[in-house]
Legacy VTK file of the C-alpha trace (Angstrom):
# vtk DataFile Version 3.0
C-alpha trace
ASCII
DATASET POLYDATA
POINTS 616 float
77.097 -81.044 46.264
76.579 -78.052 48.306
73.478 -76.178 48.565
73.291 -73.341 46.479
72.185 -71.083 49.562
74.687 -72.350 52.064
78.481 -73.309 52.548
79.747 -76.203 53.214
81.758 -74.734 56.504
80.213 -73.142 59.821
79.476 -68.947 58.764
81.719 -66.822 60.894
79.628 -63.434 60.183
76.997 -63.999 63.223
73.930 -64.134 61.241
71.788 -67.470 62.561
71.275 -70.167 60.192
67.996 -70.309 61.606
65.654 -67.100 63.837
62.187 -67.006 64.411
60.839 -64.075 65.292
57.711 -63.269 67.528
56.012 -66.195 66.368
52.402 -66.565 67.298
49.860 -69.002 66.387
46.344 -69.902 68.068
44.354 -72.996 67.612
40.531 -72.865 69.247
40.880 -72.327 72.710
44.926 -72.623 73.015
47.662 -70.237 72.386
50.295 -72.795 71.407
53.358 -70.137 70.549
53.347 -66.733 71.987
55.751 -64.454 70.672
58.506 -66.812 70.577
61.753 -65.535 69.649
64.812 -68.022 68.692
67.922 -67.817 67.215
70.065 -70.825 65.904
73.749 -70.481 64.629
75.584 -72.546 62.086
77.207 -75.922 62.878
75.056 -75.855 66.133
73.175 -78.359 68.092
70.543 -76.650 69.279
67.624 -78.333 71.685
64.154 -77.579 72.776
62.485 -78.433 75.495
59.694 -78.271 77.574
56.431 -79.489 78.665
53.772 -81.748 76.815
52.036 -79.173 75.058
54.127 -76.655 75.707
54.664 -75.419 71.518
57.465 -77.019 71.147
56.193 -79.459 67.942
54.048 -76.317 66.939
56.980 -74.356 66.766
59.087 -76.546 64.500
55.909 -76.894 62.152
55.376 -73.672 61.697
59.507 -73.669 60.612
58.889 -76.983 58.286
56.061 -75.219 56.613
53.106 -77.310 58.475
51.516 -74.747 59.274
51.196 -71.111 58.646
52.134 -68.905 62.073
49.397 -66.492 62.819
52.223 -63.621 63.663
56.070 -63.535 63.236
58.801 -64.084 60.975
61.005 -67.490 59.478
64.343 -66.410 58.305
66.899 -68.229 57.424
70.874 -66.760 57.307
68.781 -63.321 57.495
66.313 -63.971 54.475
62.529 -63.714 55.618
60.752 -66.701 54.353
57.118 -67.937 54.350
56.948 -71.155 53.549
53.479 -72.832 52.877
54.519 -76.514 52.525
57.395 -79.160 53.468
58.112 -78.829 50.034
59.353 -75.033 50.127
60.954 -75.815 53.313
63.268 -78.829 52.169
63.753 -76.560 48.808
65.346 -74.124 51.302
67.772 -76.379 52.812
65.438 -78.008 55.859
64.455 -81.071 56.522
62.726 -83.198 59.404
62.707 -86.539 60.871
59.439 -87.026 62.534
58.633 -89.419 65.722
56.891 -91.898 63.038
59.115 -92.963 60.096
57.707 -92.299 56.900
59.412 -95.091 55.073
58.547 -98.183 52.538
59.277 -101.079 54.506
59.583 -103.168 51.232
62.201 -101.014 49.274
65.613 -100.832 49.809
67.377 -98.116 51.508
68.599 -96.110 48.434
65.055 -96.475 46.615
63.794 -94.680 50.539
66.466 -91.943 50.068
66.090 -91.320 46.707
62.724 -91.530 46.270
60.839 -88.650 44.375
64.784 -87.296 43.498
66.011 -90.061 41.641
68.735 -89.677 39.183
67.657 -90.202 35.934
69.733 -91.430 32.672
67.889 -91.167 29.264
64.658 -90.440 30.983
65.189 -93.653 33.326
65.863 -93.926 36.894
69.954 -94.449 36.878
69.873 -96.975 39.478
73.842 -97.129 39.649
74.051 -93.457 40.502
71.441 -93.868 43.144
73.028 -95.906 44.763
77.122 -94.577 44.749
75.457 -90.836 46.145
74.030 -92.923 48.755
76.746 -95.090 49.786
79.062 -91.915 49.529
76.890 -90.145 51.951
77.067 -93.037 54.294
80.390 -93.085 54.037
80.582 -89.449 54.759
79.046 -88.951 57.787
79.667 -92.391 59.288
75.739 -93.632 59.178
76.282 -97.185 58.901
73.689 -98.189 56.524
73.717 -100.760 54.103
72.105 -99.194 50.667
70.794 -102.542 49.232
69.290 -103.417 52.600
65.745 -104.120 52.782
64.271 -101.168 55.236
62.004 -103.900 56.635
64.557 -105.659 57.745
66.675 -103.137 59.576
66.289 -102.483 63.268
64.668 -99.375 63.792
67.474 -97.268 64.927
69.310 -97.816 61.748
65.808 -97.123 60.200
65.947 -93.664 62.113
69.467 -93.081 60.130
67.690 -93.685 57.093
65.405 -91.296 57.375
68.826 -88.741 58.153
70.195 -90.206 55.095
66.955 -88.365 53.288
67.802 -85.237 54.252
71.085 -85.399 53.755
70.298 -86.535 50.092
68.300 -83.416 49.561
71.327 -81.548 51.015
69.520 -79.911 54.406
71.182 -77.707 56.205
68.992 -77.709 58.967
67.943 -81.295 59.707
65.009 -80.669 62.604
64.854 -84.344 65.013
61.592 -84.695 66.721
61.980 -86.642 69.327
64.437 -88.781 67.478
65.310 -91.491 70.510
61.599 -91.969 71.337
61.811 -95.529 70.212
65.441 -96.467 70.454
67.318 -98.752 72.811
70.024 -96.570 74.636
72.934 -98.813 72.504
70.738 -97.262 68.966
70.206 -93.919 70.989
74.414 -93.268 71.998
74.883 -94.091 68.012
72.128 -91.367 66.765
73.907 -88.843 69.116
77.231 -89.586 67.756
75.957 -89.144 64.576
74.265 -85.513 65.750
78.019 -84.734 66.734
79.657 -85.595 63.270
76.964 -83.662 61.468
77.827 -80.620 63.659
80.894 -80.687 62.978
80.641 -80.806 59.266
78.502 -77.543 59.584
75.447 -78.626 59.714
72.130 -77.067 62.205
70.236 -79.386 63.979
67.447 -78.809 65.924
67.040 -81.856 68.607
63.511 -81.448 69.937
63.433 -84.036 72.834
62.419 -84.628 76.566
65.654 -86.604 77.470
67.694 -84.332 79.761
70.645 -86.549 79.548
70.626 -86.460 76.018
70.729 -82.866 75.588
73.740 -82.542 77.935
75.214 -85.117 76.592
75.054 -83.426 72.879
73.682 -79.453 72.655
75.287 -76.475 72.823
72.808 -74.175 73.789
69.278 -74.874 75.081
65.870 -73.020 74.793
62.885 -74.189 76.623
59.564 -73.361 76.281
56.301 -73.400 78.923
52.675 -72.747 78.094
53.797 -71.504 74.470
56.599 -68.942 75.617
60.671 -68.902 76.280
61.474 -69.681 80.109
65.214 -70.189 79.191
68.049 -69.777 76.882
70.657 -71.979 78.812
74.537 -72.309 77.358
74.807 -76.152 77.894
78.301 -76.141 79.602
77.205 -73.626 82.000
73.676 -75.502 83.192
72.813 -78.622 84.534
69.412 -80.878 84.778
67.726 -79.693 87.296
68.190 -76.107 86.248
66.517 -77.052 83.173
64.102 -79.197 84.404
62.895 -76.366 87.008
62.434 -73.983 83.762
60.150 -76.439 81.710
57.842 -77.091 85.006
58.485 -73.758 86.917
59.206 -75.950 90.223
61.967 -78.142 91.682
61.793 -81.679 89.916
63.373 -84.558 92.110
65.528 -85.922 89.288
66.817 -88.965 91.277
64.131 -90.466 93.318
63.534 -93.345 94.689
60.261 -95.966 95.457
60.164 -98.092 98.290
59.718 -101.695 98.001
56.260 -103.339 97.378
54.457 -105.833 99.339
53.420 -108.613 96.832
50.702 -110.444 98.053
47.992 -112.608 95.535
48.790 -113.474 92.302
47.116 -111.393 89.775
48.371 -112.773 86.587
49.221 -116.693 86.211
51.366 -116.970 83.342
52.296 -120.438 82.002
54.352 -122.413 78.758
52.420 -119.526 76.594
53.830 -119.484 73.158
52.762 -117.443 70.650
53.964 -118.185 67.190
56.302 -116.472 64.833
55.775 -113.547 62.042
56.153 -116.762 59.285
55.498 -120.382 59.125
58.320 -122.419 60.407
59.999 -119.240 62.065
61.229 -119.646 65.283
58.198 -118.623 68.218
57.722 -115.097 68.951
57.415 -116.075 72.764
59.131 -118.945 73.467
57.229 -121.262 76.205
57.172 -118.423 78.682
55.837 -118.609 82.427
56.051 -115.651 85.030
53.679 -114.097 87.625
52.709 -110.780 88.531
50.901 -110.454 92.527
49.229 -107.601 94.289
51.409 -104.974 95.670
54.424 -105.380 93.208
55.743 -103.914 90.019
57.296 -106.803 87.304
59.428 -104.630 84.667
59.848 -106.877 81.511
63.337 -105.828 79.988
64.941 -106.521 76.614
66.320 -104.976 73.579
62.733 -104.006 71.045
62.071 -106.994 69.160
62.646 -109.470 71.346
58.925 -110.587 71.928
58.233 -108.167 74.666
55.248 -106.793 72.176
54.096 -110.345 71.158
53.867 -111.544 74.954
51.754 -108.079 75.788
49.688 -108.135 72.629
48.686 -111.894 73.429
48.017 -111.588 77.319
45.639 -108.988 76.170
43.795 -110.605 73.767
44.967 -108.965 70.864
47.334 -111.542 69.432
46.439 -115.620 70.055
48.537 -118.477 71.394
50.338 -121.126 70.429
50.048 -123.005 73.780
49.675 -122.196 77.410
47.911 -120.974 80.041
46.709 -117.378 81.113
45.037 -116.618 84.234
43.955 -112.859 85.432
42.688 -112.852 88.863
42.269 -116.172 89.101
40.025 -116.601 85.973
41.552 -118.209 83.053
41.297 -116.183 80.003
43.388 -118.391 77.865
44.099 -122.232 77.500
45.746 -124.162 74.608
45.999 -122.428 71.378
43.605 -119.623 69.678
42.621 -116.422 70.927
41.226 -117.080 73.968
39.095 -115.199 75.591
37.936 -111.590 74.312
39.338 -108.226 75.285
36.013 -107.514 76.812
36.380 -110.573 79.033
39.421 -109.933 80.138
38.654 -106.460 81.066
35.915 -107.860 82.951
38.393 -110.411 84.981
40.426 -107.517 85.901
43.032 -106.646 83.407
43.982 -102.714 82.307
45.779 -102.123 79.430
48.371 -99.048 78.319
48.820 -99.988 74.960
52.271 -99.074 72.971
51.049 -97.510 70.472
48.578 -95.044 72.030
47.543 -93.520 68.471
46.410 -96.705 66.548
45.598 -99.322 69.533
45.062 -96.782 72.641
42.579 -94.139 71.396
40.242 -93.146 69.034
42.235 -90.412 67.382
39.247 -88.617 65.882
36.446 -88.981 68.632
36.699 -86.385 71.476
38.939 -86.650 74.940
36.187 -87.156 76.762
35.304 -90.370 74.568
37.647 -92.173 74.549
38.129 -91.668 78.637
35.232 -93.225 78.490
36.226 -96.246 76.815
35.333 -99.679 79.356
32.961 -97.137 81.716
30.365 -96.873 78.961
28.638 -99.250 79.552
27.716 -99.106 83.443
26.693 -96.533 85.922
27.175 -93.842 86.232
27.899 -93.040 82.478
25.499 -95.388 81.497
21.861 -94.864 81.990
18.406 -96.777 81.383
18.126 -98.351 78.452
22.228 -98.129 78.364
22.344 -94.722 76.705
25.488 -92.752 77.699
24.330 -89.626 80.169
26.567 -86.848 78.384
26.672 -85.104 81.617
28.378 -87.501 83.995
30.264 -88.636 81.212
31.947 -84.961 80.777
32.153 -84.680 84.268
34.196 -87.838 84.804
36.460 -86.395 82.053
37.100 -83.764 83.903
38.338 -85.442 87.154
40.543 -87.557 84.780
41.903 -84.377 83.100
42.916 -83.034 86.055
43.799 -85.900 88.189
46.759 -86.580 85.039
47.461 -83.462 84.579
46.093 -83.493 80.687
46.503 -80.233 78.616
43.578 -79.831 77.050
41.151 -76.915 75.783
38.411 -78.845 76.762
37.150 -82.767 76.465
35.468 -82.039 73.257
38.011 -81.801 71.450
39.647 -84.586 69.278
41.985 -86.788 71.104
44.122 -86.656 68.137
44.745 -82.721 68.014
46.762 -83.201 71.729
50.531 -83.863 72.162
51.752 -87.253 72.243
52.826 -86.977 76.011
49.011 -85.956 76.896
47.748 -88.512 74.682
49.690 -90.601 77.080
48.535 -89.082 80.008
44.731 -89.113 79.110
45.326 -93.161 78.153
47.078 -94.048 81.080
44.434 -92.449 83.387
41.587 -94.101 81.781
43.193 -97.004 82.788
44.304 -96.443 86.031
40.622 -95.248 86.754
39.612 -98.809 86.559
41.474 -99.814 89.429
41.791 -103.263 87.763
43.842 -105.821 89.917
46.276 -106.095 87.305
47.397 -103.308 85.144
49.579 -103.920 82.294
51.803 -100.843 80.480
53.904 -100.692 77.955
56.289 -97.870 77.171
54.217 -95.744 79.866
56.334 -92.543 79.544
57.717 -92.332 75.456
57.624 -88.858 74.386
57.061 -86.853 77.845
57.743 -85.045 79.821
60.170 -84.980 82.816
57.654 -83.064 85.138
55.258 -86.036 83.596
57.502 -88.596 84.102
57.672 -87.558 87.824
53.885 -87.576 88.210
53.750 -91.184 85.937
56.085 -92.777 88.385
54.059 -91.817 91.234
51.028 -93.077 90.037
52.045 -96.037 89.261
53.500 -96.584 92.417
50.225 -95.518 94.320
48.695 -97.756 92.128
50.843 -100.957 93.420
50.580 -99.826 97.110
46.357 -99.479 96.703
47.344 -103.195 96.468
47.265 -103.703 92.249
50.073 -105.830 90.160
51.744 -103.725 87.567
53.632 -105.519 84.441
55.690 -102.712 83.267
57.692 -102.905 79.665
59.825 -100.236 78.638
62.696 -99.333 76.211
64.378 -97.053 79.192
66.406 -99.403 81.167
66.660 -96.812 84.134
62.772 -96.354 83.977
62.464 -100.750 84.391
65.200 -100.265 87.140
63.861 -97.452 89.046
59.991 -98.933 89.373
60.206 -102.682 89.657
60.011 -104.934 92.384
61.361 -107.378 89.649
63.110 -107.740 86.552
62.459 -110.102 84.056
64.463 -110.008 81.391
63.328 -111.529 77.619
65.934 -112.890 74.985
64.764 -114.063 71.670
60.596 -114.924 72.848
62.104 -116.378 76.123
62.581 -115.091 79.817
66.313 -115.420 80.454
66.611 -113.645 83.997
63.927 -113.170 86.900
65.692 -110.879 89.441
64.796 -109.313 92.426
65.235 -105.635 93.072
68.600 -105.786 95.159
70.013 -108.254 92.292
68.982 -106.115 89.522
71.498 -103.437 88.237
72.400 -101.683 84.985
75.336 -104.110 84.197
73.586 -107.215 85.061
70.425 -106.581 83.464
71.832 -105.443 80.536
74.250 -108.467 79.981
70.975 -110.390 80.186
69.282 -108.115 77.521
72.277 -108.928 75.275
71.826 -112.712 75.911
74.381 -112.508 78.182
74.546 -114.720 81.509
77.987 -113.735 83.234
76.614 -111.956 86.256
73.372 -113.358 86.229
72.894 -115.082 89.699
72.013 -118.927 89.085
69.216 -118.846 91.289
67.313 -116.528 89.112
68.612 -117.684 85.484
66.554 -119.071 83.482
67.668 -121.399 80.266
68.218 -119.918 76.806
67.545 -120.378 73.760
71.322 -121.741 73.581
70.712 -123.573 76.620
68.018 -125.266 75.458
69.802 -126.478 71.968
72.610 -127.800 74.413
70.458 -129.371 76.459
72.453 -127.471 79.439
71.664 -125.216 81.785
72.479 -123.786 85.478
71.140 -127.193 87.148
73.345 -129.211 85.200
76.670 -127.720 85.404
76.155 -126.006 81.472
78.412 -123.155 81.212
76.785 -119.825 81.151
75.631 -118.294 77.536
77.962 -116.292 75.162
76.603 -113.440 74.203
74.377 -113.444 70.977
76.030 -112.086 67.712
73.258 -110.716 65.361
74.583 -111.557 61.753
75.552 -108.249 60.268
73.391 -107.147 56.787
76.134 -106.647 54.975
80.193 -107.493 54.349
81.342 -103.586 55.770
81.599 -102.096 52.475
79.863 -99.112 51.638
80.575 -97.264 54.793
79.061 -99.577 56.749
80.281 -101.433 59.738
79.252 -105.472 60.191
79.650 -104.560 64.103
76.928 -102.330 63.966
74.000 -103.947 63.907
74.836 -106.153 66.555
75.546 -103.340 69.029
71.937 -102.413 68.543
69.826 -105.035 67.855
71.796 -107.700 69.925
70.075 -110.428 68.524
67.079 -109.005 67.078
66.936 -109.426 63.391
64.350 -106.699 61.957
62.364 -103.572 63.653
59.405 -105.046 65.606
56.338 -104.060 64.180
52.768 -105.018 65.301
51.330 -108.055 63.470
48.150 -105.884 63.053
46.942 -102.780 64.934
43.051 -102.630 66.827
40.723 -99.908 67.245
40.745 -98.370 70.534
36.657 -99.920 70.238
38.685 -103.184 70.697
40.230 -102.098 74.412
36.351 -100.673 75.028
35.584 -104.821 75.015
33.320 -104.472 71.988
35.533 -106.056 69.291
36.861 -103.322 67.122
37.529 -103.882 63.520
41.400 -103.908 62.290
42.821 -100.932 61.183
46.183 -98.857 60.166
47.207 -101.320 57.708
50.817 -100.719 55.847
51.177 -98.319 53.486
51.812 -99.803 50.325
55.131 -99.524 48.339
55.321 -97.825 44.960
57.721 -98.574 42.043
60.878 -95.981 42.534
60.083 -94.518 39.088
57.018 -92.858 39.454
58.321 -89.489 40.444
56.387 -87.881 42.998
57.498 -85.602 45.656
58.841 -86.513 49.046
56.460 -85.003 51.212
LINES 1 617
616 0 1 2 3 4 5 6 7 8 9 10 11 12 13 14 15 16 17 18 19 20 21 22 23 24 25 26 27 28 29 30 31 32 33 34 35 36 37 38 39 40 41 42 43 44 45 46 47 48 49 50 51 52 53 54 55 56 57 58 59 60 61 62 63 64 65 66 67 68 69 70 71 72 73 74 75 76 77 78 79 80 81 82 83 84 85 86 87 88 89 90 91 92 93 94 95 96 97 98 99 100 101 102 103 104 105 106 107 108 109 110 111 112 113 114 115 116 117 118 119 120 121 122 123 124 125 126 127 128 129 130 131 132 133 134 135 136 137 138 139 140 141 142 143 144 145 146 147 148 149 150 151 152 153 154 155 156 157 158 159 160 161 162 163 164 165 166 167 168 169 170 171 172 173 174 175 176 177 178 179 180 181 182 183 184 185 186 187 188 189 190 191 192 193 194 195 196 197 198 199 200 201 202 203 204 205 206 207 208 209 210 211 212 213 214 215 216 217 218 219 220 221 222 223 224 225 226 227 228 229 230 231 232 233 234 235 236 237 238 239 240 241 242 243 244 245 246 247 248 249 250 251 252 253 254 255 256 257 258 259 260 261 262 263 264 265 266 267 268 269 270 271 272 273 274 275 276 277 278 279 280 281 282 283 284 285 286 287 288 289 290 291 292 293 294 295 296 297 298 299 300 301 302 303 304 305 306 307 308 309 310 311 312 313 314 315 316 317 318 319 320 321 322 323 324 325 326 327 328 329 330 331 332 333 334 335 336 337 338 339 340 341 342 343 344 345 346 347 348 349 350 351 352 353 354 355 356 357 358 359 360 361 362 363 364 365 366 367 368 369 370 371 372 373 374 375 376 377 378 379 380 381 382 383 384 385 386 387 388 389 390 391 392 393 394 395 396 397 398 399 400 401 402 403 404 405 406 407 408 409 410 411 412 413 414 415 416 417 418 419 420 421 422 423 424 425 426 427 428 429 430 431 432 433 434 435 436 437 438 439 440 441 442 443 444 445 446 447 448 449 450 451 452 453 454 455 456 457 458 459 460 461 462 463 464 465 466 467 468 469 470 471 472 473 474 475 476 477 478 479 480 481 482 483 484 485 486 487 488 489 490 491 492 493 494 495 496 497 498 499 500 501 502 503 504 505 506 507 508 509 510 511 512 513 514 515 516 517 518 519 520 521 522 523 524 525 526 527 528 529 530 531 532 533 534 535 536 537 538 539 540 541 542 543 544 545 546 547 548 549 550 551 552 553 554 555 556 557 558 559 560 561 562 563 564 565 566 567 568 569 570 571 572 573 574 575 576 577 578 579 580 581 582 583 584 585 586 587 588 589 590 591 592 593 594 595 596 597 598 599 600 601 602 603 604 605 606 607 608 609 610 611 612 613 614 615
């Protein structure tokens, strides 16, 4: 049903479905908005960008009712409002998707949507009901979701239309994305924007906060960005391009196409062979699948493969954080793992000359609570010159080497006391990756190194990355963004179900080939650099032996196509993953210090659909 404020068709009278006016608000020693002034009409899509830190996410919480705005005006279709809470906000027709899901992995996908709403017959949840609202609004707006699916089970971007499907329950009008593609592959990323497009159209506003130029001109109409908390631009889409935008969120030229030279690989680094690491269940096929590569000095390796594919398991396990099956690990020439079991520590490894850029930068990568200049400290602590006699930390040289971190990265920060936790994600990122980089390690390994930020941060990333390979360092690079793999690497491996399935060099690997590969294709792949897959391997045939190159993988669809959804779906965006990849557990950032951090950020628990309770 329509909301009782707004129609179900685009207003033709002018007045914005959404305008904030001269919105100010302060946090200690930042000015995150200042004045801010925007105007969003009906039907629109509407993106901001700008800058890591640049009030963007403060902006939209200060809409959603997170917080309270220290100056200025909410109004929405002209009607001043000042909400206090989500809940006021979603009452008034908004509603958010943030960066991390806030779903039950255990329930279905209508007990998700409907939960804290649920229909109710005779004082009872009507479970029937429930589910025919939810498979109508599927239907809809073309979301292809299966309602009796298990949310644990779904790949994440049909987990990110779930959480669209909420909204849409609690009939927003203004559905507010943060960052919505963060942690999709581009085949999960082209559906969300189609499904943007189709909620435009039926008169809905959405917001699309994001960092992905291509993105926005693929899908906005209009475009506001922000720098240092204030409005640089208010850019018709049609009549802009990407550089113009990207010069107005960093206030210089951004070189939007370039290119790194080659590396010069020299020793090996990292020695990877048969590892295995099991799978999530007993008798479930491995994780990583009896995988050997190597990394040398002077050369970028870009692992490549659609999420779930064992690209976290590998990481997690070369690291220390996850043990192995079988095989061998050597970093530097010392052997850190042999045979089954954890191996050796984190500490240990550290010490044989391994970085780490964890994927998760909030739970694995930092202490969110302790200050910046903590956790930049993390793996310098405990020798000169932060450590002093008697192995005390010297506060002094420890905020001073904060500082030339903070500013070597480019960190927006009020200061390194503050919590690590209180920055944006993209300077979270930032601060994490130049810890690391700081330990000029002989073998730095990153995963996802630029997920939420920025483009002018992106540039600066790159660079350092590639510095860091020419001062003569290995880099193993994974990342979701195929051009971001393409762009950096010297190589391109490229994993398939817990196995390797390509190794190409730079001239060989391209867009087409390496994403055939990804999708467990082998067409293009050149034979010399194919490597046997999982089909292969059942065969018993492979390049050497004449077997015929590799169909590609069909993921089995989670439902028949009724409902609204499609059985095709699923395979265009997993291609052949079977459930969202989640860590098996998540580590303190005390673990990546070497000191053997406890577990933490354990699921949140499930609770029966019928105990009311609001959404928020």
């Amino acid at each position: 049903m329509p909301h009782p404020q707004y129609p179900d068709t685009p207003a033709s009278d002018g007045v914005p479905e959404v305008e904030l006016r001269g919105v100010v608000k302060r946090f200690p020693g930042v000015l995150a908005c200042d004045h801010v002034d925007l105007a969003v009409a009906t039907g629109e899509v509407h993106a901001l960008m700008g800058e890591n830190g640049a009030g963007k996410s403060t902006l939209m919480s200060v809409l959603y009712g997170l917080q309270r705005p220290d100056a200025g005006t909410v109004l929405l279709r002209g009607t001043p409002h000042a909400f206090t809470s989500p809940l006021q906000a979603i009452d008034a027709g908004l509603g958010m998707v943030h960066q991390g899901f806030k779903l039950f992995p255990s329930l279905t996908v209508t007990e998700n949507v409907v939960y804290g709403s649920e229909p109710r017959r005779r004082g009872l949840v009507d479970r029937a009901a429930a589910r025919a609202r939810v498979a109508e609004l599927v239907e809809r707006h073309s979301l292809h979701v299966p309602p009796d699916a298990r949310v644990g089970d779904l790949p994440v971007g049909v987990q990110q239309r779930v959480e669209i499907l909420k909204l849409l329950y609690r009939d927003a009008r203004v559905l507010i994305l943060d960052e919505p593609t963060a942690v999709l592959t581009p085949a999960e990323a082209d559906r969300l924007l189609d499904v943007v497009r189709g909620l435009a159209a039926a008169g809905r506003t959405v917001l699309l906060v994001t960092h992905k130029l291509h993105e926005v001109m693929a899908v906005s109409d209009r475009v506001t960005v922000l720098r240092d908390g204030r409005v640089t631009a208010r850019l018709d889409t049609a009549a802009t391009d990407p550089a113009a935008i990207a010069e107005a969120m960093t206030g210089r030229a951004v070189d939007l196409d370039r290119t790194h030279p080659a590396g010069r690989p020299a020793a090996t680094v990292l020695d990877v062979t048969g590892l295995t690491v099991a799978g999530p269940t007993r008798g479930a096929k491995p994780a990583v699948d009896d995988i050997t590569l190597r990394v040398h000095a002077g050369e970028i390796v870009g692992i490549a493969g659609v999420a779930g594919n064992g690209q976290t398991e590998l990481v997690e396990a070369l690291a220390g954080l996850r043990p192995t099956a079988a095989g061998r690990v050597a970093v530097a020439g010392t052997e850190v793992a042999s045979g089954g079991g954890k191996g050796a520590s984190v500490a240990h490894r550290r010490r044989a000359g391994l970085a780490y850029v964890p994927e998760d930068r909030a739970e694995v990568g930092a202490a969110r609570t302790a200050p910046l200049a903590d956790n930049l400290a993390l793996g310098f602590h405990r020798r000169a010159p932060l450590a002093g006699r008697g192995g005390l930390l010297r506060r002094a040289a420890l905020r001073a080497h904060a500082a030339a971190v903070i500013e070597r990265f480019g960190v927006k920060a009020a200061s390194g006391a503050v919590p690590i936790g209180t920055l944006s994600g993209g300077n979270q990122q930032k601060a994490i990756l130049g810890r690391e980089i700081t330990h000029d390690a002989p073998l730095l390994i990153v995963e996802q190194p630029t997920r939420g930020v920025d483009i002018g941060s992106i540039e600066n990333i790159h660079a350092r990355l590639v510095e860091y390979r020419d001062a003569g360092h290995g880099v193993l690079l994974v990342s979701a963004e195929l051009s971001e793999v393409l762009a950096l690497s010297d190589r391109v491996l490229v994993m398939y179900e817990g196995r390797v399935v390509a190794d190409l060099p730079r001239g060989q690997a391209d867009a087409a080939t390496v994403g055939l590969a990804m999708a467990g294709g082998t067409a293009d792949v050149p034979a010399q650099t194919r490597r046997a897959t999982p089909t292969d391997a059942r065969s018993g045939a492979g390049p050497a032996d004449g077997g015929e190159a590799a169909a590609p993988a069909q993921a089995s669809a989670d439902t028949d196509g009724t409902d609204g959804t499609d059985s095709t779906d699923s395979t265009q965006e997993s291609a052949g993953t079977q459930h969202a990849s989640t860590p098996a557990d998540a580590h303190s950032a005390a673990g990546l210090a070497g000191d053997g951090g406890a577990a933490s950020g354990a699921s949140p628990l499930s609770r029966p659909i019928d105990r009311g309770g609001d959404h928020d």
